[in-house]
TORTIGU-883555 format. One record per atom (N, C-alpha, C): x, z negated, y; chain; residue in one letter. Coordinates in pm, whole numbers. Atoms other than C-alpha are relative to their C-alpha. Layout:
<atoms>
ATOM:X:Z:Y:A:A
...
</atoms>
This chain:
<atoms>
ATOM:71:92:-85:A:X
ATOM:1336:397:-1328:A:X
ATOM:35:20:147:A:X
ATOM:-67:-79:-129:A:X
ATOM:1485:582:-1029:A:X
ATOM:-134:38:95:A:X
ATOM:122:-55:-91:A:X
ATOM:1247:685:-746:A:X
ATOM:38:98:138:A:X
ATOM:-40:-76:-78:A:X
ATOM:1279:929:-514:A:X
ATOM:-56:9:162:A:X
ATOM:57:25:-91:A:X
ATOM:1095:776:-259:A:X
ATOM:132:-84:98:A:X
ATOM:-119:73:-92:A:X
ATOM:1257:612:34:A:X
ATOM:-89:-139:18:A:X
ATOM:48:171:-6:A:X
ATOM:1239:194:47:A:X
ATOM:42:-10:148:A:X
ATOM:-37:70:-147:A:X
ATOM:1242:73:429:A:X
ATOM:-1:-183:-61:A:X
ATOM:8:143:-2:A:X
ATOM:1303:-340:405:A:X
ATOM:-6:7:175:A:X
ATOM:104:72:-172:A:X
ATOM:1096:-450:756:A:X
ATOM:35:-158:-59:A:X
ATOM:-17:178:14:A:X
ATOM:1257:-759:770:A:X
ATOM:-68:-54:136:A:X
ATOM:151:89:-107:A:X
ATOM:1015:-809:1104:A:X
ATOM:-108:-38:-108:A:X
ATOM:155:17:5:A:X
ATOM:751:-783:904:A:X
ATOM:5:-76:-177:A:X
ATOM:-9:68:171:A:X
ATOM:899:-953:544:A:X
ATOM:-62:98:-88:A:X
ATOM:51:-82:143:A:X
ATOM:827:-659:301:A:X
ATOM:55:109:28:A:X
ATOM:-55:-154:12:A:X
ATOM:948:-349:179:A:X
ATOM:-111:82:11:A:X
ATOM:68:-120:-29:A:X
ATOM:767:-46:244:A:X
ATOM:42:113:-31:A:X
ATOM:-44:-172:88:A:X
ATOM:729:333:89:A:X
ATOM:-136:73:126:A:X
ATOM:107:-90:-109:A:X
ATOM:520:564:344:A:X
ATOM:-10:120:-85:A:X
ATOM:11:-140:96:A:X
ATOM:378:879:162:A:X
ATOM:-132:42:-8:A:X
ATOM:167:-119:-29:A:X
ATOM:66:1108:225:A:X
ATOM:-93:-84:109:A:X
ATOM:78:-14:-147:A:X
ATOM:-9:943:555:A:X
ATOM:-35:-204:-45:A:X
ATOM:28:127:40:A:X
ATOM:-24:584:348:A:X
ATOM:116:-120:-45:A:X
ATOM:-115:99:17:A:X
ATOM:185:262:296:A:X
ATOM:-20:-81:-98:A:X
ATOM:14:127:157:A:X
ATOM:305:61:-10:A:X
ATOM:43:-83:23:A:X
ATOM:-96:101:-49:A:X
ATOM:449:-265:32:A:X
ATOM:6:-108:-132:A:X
ATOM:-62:136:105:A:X
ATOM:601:-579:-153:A:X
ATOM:47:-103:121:A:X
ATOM:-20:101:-104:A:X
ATOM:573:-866:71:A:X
ATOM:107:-89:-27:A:X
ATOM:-120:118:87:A:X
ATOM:835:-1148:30:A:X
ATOM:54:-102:139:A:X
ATOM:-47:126:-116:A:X
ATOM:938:-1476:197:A:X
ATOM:147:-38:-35:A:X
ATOM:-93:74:11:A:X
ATOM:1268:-1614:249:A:X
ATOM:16:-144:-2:A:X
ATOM:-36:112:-52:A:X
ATOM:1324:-1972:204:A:X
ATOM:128:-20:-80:A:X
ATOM:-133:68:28:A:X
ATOM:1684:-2094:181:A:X
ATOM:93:110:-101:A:X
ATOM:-77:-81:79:A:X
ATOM:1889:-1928:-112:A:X
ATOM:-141:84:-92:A:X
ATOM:92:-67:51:A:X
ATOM:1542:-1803:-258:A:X
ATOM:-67:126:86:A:X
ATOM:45:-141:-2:A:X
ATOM:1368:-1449:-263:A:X
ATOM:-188:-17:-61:A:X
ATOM:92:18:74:A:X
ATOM:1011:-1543:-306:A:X
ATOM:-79:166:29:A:X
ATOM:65:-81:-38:A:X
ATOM:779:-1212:-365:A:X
ATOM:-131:-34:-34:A:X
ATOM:114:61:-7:A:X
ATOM:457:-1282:-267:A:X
ATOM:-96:98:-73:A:X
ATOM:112:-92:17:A:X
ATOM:247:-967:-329:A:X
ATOM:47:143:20:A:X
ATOM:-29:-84:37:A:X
ATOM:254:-613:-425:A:X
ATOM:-136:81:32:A:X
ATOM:122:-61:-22:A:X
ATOM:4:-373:-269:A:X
ATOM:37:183:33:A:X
ATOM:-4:-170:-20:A:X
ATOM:-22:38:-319:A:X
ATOM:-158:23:-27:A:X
ATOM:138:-8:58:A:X
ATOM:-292:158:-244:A:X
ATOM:-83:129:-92:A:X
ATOM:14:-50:140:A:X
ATOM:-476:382:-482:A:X
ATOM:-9:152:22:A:X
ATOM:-60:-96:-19:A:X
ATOM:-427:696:-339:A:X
ATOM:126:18:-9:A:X
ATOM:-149:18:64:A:X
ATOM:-42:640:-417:A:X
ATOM:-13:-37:-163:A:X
ATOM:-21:50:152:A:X
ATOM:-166:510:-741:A:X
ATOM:85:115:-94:A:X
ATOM:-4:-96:128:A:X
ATOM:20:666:-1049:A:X
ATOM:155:62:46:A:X
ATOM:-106:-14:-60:A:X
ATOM:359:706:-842:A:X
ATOM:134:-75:-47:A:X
ATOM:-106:148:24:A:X
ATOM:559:413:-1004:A:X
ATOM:52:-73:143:A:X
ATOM:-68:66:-142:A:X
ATOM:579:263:-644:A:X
ATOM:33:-135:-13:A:X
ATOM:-43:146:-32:A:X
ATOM:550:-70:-677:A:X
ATOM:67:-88:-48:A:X
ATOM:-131:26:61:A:X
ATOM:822:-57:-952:A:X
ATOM:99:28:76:A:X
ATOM:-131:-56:-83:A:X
ATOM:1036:101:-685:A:X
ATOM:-20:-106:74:A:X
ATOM:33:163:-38:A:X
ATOM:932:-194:-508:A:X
ATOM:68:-94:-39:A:X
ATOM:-87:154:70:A:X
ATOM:1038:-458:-707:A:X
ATOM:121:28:-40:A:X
ATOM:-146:-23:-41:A:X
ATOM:1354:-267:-750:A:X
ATOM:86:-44:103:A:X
ATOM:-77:-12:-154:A:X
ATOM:1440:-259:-408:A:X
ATOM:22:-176:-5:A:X
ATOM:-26:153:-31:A:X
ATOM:1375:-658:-389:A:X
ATOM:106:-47:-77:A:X
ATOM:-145:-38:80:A:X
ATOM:1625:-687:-691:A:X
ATOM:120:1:48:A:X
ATOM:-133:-47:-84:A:X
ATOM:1866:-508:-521:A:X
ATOM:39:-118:108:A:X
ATOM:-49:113:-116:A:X
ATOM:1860:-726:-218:A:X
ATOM:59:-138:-45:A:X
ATOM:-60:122:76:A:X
ATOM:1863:-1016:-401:A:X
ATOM:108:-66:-84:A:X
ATOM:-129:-21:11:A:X
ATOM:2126:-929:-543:A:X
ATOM:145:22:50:A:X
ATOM:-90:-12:-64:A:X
ATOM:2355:-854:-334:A:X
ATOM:-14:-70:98:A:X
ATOM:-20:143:-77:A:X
ATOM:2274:-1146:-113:A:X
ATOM:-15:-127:-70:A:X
ATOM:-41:119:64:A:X
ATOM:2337:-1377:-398:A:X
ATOM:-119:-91:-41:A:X
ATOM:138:61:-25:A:X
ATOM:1925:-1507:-396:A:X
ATOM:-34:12:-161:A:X
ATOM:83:4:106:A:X
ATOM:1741:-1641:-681:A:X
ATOM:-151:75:83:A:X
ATOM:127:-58:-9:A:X
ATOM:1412:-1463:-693:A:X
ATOM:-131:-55:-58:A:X
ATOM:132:92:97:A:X
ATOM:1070:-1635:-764:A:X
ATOM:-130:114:27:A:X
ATOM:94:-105:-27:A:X
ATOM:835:-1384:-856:A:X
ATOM:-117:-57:-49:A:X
ATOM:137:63:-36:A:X
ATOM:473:-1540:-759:A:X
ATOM:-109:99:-44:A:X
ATOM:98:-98:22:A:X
ATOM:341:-1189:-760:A:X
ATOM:-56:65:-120:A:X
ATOM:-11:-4:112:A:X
ATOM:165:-1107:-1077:A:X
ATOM:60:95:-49:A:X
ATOM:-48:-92:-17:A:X
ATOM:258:-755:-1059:A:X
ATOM:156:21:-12:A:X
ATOM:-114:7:22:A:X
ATOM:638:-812:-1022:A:X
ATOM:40:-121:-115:A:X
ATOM:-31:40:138:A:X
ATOM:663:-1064:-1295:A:X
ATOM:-71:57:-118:A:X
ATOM:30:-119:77:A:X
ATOM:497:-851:-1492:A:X
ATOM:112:118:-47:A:X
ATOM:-107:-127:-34:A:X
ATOM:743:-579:-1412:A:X
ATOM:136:-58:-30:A:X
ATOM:-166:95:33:A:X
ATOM:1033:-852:-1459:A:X
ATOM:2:-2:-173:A:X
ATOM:26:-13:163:A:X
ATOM:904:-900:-1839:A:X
ATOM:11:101:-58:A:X
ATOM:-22:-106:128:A:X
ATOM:900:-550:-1946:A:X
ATOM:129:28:47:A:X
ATOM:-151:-69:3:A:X
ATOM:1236:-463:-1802:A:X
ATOM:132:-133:-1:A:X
ATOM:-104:100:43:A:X
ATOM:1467:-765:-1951:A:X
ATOM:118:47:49:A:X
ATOM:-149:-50:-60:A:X
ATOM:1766:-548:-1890:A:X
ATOM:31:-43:149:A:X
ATOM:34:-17:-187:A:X
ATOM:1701:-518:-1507:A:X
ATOM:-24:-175:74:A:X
ATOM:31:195:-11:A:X
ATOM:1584:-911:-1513:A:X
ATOM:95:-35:-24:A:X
ATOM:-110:75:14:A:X
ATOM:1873:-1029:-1620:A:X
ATOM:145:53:72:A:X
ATOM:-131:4:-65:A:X
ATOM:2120:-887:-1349:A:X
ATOM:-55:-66:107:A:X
ATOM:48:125:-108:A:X
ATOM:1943:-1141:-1134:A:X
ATOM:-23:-119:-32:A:X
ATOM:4:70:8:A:X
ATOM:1932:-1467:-1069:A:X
ATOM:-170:-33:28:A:X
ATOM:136:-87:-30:A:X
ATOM:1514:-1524:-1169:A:X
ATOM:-54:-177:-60:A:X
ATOM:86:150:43:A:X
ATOM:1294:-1910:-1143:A:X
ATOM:-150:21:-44:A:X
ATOM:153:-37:-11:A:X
ATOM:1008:-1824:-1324:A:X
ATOM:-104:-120:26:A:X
</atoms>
């Protein structure tokens, strides 16, 4: 589930980002308080077929993790992605 892409977190702009063939993927996300809300998950379809926007919801994961944040995943896409990988879901703190 590794990616070999590079994750920027644009905390100007609240979302992670993957740049690749001239195009941008992102995973938007709001902070409020001790929460990690991710709002939305957008690659567009010339990236399709890349596993990006699993590297995506990785990356948010990660953060969230290591800044101690429950995560409320709004986006259908990343709870989606939270359900098939239980393992990975459960080293976070997760309000469905």
């Amino acid at each position: 589930m590794t990616s070999t892409h590079e994750v920027v977190d644009n905390t100007a702009a609240t979302r992670f980002e993957i740049r690749m063939d001239g195009h941008i993927a992102v995973l938007v996300y709001e902070l409020v308080g001790r929460q990690f809300r991710i709002i939305h998950t957008i690659v567009p379809e010339a990236l399709g077929g890349h596993g990006l926007a699993g590297t995506l919801v990785q990356a948010a994961i990660a953060r969230a993790t290591a800044e101690g944040l429950t995560i409320i995943p709004d986006c259908p896409f990343a709870r989606g992605w939270l359900e098939k990988h239980p393992g990975v879901a459960a080293t976070v703190s997760i309000d469905w």
